[in-house]
C-alpha positions in Angstrom: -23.4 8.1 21.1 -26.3 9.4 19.4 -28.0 8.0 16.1 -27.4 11.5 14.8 -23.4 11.0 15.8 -23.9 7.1 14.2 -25.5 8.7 10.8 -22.5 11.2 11.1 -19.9 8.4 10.9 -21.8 6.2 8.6 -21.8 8.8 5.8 -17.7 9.3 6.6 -16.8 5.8 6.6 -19.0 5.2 3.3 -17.2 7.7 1.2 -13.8 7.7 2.5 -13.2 3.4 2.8 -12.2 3.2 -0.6 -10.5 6.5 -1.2 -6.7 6.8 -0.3 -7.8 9.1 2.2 -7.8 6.7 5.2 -11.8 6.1 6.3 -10.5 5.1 10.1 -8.3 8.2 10.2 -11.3 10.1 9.1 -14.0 8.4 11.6 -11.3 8.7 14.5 -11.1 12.6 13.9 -14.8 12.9 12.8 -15.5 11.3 16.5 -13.0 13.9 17.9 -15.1 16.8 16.3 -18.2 14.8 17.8 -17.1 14.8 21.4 -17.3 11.0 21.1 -15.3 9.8 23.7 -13.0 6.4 22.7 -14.6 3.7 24.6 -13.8 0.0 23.4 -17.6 0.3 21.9 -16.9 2.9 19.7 -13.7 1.2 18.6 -15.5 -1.8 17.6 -17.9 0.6 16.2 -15.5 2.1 14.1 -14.3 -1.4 12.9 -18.1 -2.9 12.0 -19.6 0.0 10.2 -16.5 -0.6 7.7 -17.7 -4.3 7.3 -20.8 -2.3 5.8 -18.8 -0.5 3.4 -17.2 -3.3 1.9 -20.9 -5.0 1.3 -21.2 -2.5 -1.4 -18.1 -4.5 -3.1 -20.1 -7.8 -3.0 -23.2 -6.1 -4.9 -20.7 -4.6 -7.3 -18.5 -7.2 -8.0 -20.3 -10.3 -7.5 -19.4 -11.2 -11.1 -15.7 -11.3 -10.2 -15.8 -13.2 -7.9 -18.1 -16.2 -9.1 -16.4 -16.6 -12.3 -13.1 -16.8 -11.3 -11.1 -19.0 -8.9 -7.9 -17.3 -9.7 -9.3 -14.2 -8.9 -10.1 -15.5 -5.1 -6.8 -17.2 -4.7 -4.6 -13.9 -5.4 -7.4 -12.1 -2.5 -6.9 -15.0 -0.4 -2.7 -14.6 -0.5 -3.0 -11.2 -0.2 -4.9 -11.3 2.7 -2.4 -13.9 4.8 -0.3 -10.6 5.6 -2.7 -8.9 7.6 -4.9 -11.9 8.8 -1.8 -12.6 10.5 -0.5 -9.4 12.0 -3.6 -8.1 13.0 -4.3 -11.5 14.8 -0.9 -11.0 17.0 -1.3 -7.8 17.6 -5.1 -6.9 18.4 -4.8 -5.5 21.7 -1.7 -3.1 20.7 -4.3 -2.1 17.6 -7.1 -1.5 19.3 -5.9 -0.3 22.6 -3.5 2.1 21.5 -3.8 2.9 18.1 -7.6 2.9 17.4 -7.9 6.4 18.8 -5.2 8.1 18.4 -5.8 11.9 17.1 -2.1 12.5 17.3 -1.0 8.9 15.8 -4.1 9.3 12.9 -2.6 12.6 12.2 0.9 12.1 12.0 0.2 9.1 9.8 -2.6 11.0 7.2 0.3 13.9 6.7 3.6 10.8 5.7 0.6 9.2 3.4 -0.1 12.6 1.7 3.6 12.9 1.4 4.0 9.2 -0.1 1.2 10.1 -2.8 2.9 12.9 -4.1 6.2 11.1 -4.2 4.5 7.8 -6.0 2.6 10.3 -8.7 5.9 11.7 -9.6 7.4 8.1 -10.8 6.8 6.4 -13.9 5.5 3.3 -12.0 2.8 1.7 -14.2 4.4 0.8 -17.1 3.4 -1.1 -20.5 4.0 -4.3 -19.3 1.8 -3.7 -16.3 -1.5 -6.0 -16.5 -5.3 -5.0 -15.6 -5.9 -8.6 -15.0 -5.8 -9.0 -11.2 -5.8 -13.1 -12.2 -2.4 -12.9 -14.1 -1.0 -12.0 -10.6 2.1 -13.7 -9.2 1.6 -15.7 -5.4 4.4 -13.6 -4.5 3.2 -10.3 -6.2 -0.1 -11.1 -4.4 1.6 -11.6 -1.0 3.5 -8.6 -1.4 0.6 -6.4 -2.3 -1.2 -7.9 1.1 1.6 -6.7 3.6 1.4 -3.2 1.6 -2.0 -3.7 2.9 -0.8 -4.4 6.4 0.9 -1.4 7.2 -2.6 0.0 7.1 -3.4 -1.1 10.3 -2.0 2.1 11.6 -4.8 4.9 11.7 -4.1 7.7 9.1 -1.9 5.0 6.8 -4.9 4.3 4.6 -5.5 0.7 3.2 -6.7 1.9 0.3 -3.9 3.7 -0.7 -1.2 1.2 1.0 -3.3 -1.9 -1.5 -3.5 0.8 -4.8 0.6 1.4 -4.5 1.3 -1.8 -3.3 -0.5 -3.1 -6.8 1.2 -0.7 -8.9 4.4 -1.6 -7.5 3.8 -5.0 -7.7 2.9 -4.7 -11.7 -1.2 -3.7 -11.4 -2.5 -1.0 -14.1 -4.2 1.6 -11.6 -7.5 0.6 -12.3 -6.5 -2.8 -11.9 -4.9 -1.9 -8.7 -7.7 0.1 -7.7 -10.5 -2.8 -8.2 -7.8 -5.2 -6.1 -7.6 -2.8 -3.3 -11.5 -3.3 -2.9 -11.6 -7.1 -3.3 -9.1 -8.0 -0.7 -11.1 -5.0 1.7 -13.7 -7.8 1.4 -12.0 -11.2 3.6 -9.7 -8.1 5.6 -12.8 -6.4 7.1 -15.1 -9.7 7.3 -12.0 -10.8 9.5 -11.5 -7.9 11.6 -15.3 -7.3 12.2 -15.9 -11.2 13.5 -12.5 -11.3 15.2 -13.3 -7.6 17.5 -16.9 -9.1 18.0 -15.7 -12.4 19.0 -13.3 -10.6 21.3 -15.8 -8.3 22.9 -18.0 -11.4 23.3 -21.0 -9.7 21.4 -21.9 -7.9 24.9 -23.4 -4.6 23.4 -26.3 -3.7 24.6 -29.6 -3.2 22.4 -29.2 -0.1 22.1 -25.6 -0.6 20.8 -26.5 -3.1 18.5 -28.7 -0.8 16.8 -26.7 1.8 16.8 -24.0 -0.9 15.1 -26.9 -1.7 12.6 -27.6 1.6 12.0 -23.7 2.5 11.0 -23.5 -0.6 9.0 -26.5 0.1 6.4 -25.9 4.2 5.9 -22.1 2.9 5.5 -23.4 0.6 2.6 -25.5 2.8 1.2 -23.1 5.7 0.8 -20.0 3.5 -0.5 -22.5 2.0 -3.5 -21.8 5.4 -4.6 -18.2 6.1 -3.4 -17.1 3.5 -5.4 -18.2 4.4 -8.7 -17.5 8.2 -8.1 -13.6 7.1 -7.1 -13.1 4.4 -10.4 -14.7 7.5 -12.5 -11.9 9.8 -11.1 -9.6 7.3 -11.4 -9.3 7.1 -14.8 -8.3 10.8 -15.6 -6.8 11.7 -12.8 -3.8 10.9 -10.3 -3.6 10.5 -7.2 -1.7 13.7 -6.3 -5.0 15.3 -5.1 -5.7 13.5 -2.7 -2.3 13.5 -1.3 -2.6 17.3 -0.8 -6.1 17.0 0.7 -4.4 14.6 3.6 -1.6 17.0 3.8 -3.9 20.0 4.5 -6.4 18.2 6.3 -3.5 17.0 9.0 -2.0 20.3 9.2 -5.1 22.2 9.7 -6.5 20.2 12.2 -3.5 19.9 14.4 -3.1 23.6 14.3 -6.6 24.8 14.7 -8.4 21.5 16.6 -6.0 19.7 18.4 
């Protein structure tokens, strides 16, 4: 892999983490395009330049999450979910699913079909909260294994976190802002868990490479994220449901 290729992914993974687009299902067919071929490095690549995406969620939300406990117990629940899933089944993950063209795009055309569905309901509702605080333990837990079914390529976390929050009584900006706290402890975990695993043996060019992802990933989502709460606000979600409808169909029928 080039640092032209590593650029290439960096700027992918930093504007599509925190849209409900899925950023893995878009760096797994961006690598496609690339000729990249899957090697457990680039899996783990995959999974540590999105630990550099969610740093842009520290610098924007520090606030949030010094001034309020409450806040970090509700991320913390949330989290259990996938923390645990992802723990049993690592290998399964990474060996077979990180990867998969056919599984990414399979999975990006049912999520484009979910949206669509969900922006046709009357699902936030008046009594809805924006406080992420005011939260249930079991509305938090709930949201978190939303979150979990994310660990399929193409699902989007996301989008499983923003619909999992509405369902579970989260005004969509509220919802929105809860899917990128809880991307926070998820990715810090999966990053140090895959590294852990792989026993850190990249080799120095790999760990710049690694470095290189992480830091144009950042850069791009301090921008991503204020572009998608802008959108947010005036629009719904349908869009991007049709964008992951088209961008499944098109690919498989023209690239795959």
């Amino acid at each position: 892999m080039t640092i032209f290729q590593t650029l290439i992914l960096a700027i992918v993974e930093g504007l599509s983490e925190f849209l409900p687009i899925s950023s893995t299902g878009h760096l797994v067919l961006t690598a496609h395009l690339l000729n990249i071929e899957q090697t457990s490095f680039v899996k783990s690549f995959e999974i540590f330049i999105q630990l550099g995406a969610i740093l842009a969620v520290v610098v924007l939300y520090a606030k949030t999450y010094l001034k309020s406990l409450r806040v970090w117990k509700k991320i913390i629940l949330a989290f259990i979910p996938t923390g645990a899933l992802g723990f049993l089944f690592y290998s399964l993950i990474k060996d077979y699913l990180l990867g998969n063209v056919l599984i990414t795009l399979i999975f990006l055309f049912i999520g484009g079909i979910v949206l669509l569905f969900i922006d046709k309901l009357p699902i936030e509702k008046d009594t809805h909260t924006d406080e992420i605080a005011e939260l249930t333990d079991r509305q938090a837990l709930a949201i978190g294994v939303f979150q979990s079914i994310s660990m399929i390529p193409g699902v989007s976390r996301a989008a499983a976190t923003i619909i999992g929050g509405l369902v579970m009584g989260l005004k969509k900006k509220a919802a929105v802002e809860f899917s990128f706290l809880l991307a926070v402890p998820t990715m810090v975990a999966a990053t140090g868990y895959d590294l852990v695993k792989s026993e850190f043996l990249f080799t120095s060019y790999e760990w710049i490479l690694l470095f290189v992802g992480f830091f144009g990933s950042f850069v791009v989502a301090i921008f991503a994220i204020r572009f998608f709460l802008a959108v947010i606000k005036t629009h719904s979600l349908a869009p991007f449901g049709v964008y992951r409808i088209l961008l499944a169909c098109l690919y498989f029928l023209l690239l795959f």
